[in-house]
C-alpha positions in Angstrom: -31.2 8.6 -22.1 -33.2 6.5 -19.5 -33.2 7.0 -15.9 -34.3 4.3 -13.6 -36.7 5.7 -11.0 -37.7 3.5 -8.2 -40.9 3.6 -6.8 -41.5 5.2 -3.3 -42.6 2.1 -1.0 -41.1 -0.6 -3.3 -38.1 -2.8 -1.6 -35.4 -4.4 -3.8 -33.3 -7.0 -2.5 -30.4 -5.7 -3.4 -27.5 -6.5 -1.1 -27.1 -4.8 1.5 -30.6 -3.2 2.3 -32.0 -2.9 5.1 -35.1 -5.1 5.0 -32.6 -8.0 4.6 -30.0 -6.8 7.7 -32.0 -5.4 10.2 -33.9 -7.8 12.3 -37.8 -7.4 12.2 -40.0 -7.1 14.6 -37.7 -6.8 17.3 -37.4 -4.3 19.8 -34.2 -3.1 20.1 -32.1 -2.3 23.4 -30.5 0.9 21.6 -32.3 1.1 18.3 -30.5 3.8 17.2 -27.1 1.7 17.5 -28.4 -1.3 16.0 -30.0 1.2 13.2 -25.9 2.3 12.7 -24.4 -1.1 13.0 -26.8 -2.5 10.3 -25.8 0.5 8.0 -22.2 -0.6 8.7 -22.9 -4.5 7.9 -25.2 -3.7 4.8 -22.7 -1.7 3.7 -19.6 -4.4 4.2 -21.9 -7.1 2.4 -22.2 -4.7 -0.6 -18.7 -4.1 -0.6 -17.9 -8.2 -0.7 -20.4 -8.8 -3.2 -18.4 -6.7 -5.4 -15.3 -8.7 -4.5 -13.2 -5.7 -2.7 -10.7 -7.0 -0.8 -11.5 -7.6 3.2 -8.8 -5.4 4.6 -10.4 -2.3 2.3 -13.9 -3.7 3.7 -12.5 -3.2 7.2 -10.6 -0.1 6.9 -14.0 1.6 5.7 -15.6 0.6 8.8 -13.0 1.6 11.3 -12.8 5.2 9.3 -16.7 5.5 9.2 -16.9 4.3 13.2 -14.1 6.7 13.5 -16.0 9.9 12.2 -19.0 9.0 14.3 -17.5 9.2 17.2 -15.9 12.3 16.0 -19.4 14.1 15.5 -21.0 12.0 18.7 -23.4 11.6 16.4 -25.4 9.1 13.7 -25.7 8.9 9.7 -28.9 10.6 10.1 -27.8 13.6 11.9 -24.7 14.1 10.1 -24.0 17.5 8.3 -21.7 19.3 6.1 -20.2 21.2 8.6 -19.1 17.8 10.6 -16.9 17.1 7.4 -15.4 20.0 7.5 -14.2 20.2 11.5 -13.1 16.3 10.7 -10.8 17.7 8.0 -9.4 20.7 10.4 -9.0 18.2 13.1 -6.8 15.6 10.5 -4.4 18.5 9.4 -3.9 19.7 12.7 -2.7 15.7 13.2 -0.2 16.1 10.6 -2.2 13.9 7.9 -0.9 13.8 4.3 -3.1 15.3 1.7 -3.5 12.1 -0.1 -4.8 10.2 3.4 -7.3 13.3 3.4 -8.5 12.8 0.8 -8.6 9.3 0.6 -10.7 9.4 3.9 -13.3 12.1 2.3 -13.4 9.4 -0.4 -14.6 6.6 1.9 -17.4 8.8 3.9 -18.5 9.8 0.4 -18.7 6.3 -1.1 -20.8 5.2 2.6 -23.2 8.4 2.1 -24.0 6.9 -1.3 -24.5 4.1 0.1 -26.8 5.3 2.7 -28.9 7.3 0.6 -29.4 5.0 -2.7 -32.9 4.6 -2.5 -32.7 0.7 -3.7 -31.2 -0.1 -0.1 -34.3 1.1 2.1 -32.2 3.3 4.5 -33.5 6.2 4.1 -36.5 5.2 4.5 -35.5 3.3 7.5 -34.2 5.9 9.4 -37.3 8.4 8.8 -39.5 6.0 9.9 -37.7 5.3 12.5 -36.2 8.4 14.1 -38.1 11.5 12.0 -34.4 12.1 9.9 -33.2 10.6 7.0 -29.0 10.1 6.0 -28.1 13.1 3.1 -24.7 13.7 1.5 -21.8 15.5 3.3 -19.4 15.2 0.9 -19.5 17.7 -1.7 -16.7 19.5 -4.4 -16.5 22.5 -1.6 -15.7 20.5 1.3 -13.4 17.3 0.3 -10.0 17.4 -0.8 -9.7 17.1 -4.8 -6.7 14.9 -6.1 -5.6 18.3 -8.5 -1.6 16.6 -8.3 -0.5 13.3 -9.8 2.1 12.9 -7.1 0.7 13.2 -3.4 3.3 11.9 -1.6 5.3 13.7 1.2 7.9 15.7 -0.3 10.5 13.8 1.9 9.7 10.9 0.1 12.2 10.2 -2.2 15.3 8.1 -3.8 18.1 7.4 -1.5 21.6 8.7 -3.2 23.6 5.7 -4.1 26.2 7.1 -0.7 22.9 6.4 1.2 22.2 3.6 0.1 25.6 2.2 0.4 25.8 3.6 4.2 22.4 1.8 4.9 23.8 -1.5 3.7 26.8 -1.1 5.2 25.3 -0.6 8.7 22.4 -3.5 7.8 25.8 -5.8 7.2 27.3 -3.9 10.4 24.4 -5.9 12.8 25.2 -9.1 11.8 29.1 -9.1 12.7 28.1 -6.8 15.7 25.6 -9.7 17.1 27.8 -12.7 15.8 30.9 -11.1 17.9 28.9 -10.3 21.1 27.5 -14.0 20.9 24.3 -12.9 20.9 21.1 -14.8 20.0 19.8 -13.1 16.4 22.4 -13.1 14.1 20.4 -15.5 11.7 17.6 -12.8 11.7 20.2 -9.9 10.8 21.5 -11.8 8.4 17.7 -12.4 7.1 16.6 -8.6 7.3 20.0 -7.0 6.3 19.7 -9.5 3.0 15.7 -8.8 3.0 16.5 -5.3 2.3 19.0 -5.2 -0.2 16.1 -7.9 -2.3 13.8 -4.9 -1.6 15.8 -2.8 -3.5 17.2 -5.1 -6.1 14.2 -5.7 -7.2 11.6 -3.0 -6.7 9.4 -4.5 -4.0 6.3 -3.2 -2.3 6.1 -4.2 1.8 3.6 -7.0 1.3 5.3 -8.3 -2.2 8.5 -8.7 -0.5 7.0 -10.2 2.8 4.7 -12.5 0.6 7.8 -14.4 -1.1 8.0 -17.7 -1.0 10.6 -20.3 -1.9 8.9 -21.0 -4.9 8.8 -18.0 -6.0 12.3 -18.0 -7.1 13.3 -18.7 -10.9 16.1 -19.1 -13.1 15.9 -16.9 -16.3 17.7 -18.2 -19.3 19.1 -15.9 -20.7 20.8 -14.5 -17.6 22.1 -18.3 -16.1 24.9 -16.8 -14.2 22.2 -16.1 -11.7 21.3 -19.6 -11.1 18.1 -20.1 -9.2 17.9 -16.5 -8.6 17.2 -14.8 -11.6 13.9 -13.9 -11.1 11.5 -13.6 -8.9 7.8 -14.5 -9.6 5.6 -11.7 -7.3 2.5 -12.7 -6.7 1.2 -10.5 -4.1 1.2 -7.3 -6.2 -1.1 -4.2 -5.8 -4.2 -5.5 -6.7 -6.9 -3.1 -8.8 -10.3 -2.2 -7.0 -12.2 -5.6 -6.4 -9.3 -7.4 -8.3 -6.9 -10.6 -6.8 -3.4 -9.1 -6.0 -1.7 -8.3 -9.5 1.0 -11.2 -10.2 4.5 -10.2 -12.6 7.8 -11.8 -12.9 11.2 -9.0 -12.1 13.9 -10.4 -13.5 17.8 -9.9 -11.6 19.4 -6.9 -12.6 22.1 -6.5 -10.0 24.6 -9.8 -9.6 25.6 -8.8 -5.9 21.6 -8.8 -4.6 22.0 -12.1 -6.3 24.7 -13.1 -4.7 23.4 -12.3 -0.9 19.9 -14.1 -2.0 21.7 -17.4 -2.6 24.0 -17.2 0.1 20.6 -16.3 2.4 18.9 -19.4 1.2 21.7 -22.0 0.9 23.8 -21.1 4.4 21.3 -19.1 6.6 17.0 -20.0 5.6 17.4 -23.6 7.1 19.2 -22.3 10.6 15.4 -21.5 11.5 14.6 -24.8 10.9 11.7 -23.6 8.7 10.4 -27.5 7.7 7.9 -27.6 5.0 6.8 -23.6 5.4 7.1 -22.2 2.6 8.2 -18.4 3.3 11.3 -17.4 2.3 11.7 -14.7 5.1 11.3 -16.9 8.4 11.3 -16.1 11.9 13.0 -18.3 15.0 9.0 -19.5 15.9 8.9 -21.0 12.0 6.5 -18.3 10.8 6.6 -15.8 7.9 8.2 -12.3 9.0 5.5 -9.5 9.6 5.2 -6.5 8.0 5.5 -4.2 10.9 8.5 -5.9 12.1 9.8 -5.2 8.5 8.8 -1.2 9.1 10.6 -1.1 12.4 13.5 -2.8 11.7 13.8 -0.3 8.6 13.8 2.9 11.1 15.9 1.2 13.1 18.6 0.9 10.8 17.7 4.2 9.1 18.0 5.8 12.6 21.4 3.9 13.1 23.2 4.9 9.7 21.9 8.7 10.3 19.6 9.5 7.4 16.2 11.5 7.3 13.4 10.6 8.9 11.3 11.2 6.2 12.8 8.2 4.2 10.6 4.8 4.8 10.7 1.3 3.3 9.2 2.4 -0.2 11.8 4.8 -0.4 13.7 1.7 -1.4 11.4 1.2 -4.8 11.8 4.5 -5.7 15.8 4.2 -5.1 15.6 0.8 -7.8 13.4 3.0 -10.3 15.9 6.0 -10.2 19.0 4.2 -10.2 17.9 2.0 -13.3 16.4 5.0 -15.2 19.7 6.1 -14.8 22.3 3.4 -15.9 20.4 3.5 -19.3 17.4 1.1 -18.6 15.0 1.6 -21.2 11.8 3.2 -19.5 9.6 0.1 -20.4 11.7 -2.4 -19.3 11.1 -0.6 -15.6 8.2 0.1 -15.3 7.3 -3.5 -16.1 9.9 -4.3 -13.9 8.2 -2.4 -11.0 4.5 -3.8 -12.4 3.0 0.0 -13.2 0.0 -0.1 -15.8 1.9 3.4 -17.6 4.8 4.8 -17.8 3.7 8.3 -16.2 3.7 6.0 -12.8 7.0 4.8 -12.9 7.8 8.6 -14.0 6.5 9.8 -10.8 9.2 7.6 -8.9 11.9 8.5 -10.8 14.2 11.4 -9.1 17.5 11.6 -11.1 20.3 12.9 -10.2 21.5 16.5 -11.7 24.6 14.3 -13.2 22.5 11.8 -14.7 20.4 15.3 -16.3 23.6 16.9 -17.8 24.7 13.7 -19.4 21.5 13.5 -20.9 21.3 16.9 -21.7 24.8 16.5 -23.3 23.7 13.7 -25.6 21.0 15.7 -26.9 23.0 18.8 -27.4 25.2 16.4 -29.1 22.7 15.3 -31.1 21.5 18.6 -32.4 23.9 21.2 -32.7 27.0 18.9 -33.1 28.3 20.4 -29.8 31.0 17.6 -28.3 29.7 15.5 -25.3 
């Protein structure tokens, strides 16, 4: 087994350290902020050199800025204990487990950062200021990930008699703002169709709000669907320092279909969209944002009077569950839905008891001859 050692004194430019972010021989106004803010920027160069994505980049350093003004104090001067009261102070806030831990995550992966002896920091900071940055994050004080699912337990699949209600009130806007003569009824139409596409075809936010005209494709072997019997996502949940994944879902349910075309043939062009290419447009001719997607969502969840705890990706896990249980083969879905293994698509899947005493049934069936 050989173990790298590097030598006390020697500088490697690796990117990222300190020799090659912190301005020499300059006398700094607040040395000790510059000293933090050159951690922060090593760190970010380190992170783009390894081709992580720059919203991840910048979510690290909001998070890490966060915790020290949380301790009112630096890297160097961090403890243990600091983790700990950050930790008490998030569950008192009603954070999820998973966010927990997925914060204790980040400060860890910055403390190794700090302390790799490659990127001169350490050394920095005891020349410097007499301390040196040392871990914080340790098996005793960080949240472990001992569950595959970490999700709220509110989070789940709407019942089909949800679903139907939250369509039915989605639908409800658009004749509600079309017979008050209202201004908007283009973009009810738009989110009341944007939603049921959500659904239809197992979409993340971002891969639904990502979707351009082009992405939509006719399968051949379905070509009752016409233009629509596919779509081609390209904005998928990208891997650690990966491009977004890309995968093609093709149409299952003819009536999503349905509302898709009459959404792009009769309603797309009254926003006078010109050569943009976004297939969910606004009335300024841009692509629809995310967050207006999220409110809009509680909006109409508030409106047709279901629980709270539901959100958008409830949606996703509505398409998984109600495929698993019309008798879609288990691959077919989770390649639908773009998992890497079947265990992840399992985790979404909440069928109904029905659905378990059919199958049950079958099996009994099966074995012991018992009718069905």
């Amino acid at each position: 087994m050989w173990i790298l050692v590097w030598p006390v004194g020697s500088r490697v430019d690796a990117v990222g350290a300190a020799h090659l972010v912190l301005a020499q021989g300059v006398a700094e106004l607040d040395p000790t902020r510059a000293m933090f803010d050159g951690m922060l920027a090593g760190w970010g160069a380190q992170q783009r050199s390894r081709m992580l994505n720059e919203v991840t980049v910048v979510g690290r350093d909001r998070l890490v800025r966060r915790f020290a003004e949380f301790t009112n104090e630096y890297p160097w001067s961090w403890r243990a204990q600091d983790v700990e009261a950050f930790t008490t102070s998030l569950r008192s806030g009603g954070r999820a487990h998973s966010t927990i831990r997925g914060y204790h995550h980040i400060l860890g992966l910055f403390g190794d950062f700090v302390c790799d002896a490659r990127y001169g920091w350490v050394a920095e900071c005891e020349e410097r200021f007499g301390q040196a940055p040392a871990l914080i994050c340790h098996e005793w004080n960080t949240a472990a990930h001992v569950s595959e699912f970490e999700g709220r337990p509110g989070r789940r699949a709407l019942t089909r008699e949800e679903l139907q209600r939250f369509f039915d009130f989605a639908d409800d806007q658009v004749d509600r703002v079309a017979g008050n003569g209202r201004k908007g009824t283009l973009a009810a139409f738009r989110d009341a169709t944007m939603f049921k596409v959500v659904y239809a075809w197992g979409l993340r936010r971002r891969e639904a709000v990502m979707l351009d005209i082009a992405d939509l494709h006719r399968n051949a072997k379905a070509p009752q669907f016409g233009s629509c019997g596919a779509l081609h996502v390209r904005y998928g949940k990208a891997s650690r320092g990966s491009p977004p994944k890309r995968r093609t879902v093709l149409s299952v349910h003819d009536w999503a279909v349905e509302a898709l075309r009459q959404y792009v043939g009769e309603v797309r062009d009254g926003f006078d969209p010109g050569r943009h290419p976004a297939l969910w447009m606004t009335e300024r001719r841009g692509r629809v944002s995310a967050r207006h997607v999220n409110a809009r969502f509680a909006s109409y969840r508030e409106g047709a009077g279901l629980p709270v705890e539901l959100d958008l990706h409830c949606l996703r896990h509505s398409y998984v569950t109600h495929l698993i249980e019309a008798g879609f083969p288990e691959r077919f879905v989770t390649d639908q839905v773009g998992h890497a293994y079947a265990a992840t698509t399992a985790i979404y899947t909440g069928v109904s008891d029905d659905y378990k005493n059919r199958v049950l049934a079958r099996a009994l069936g099966g074995a012991f001859g018992v009718a069905s």
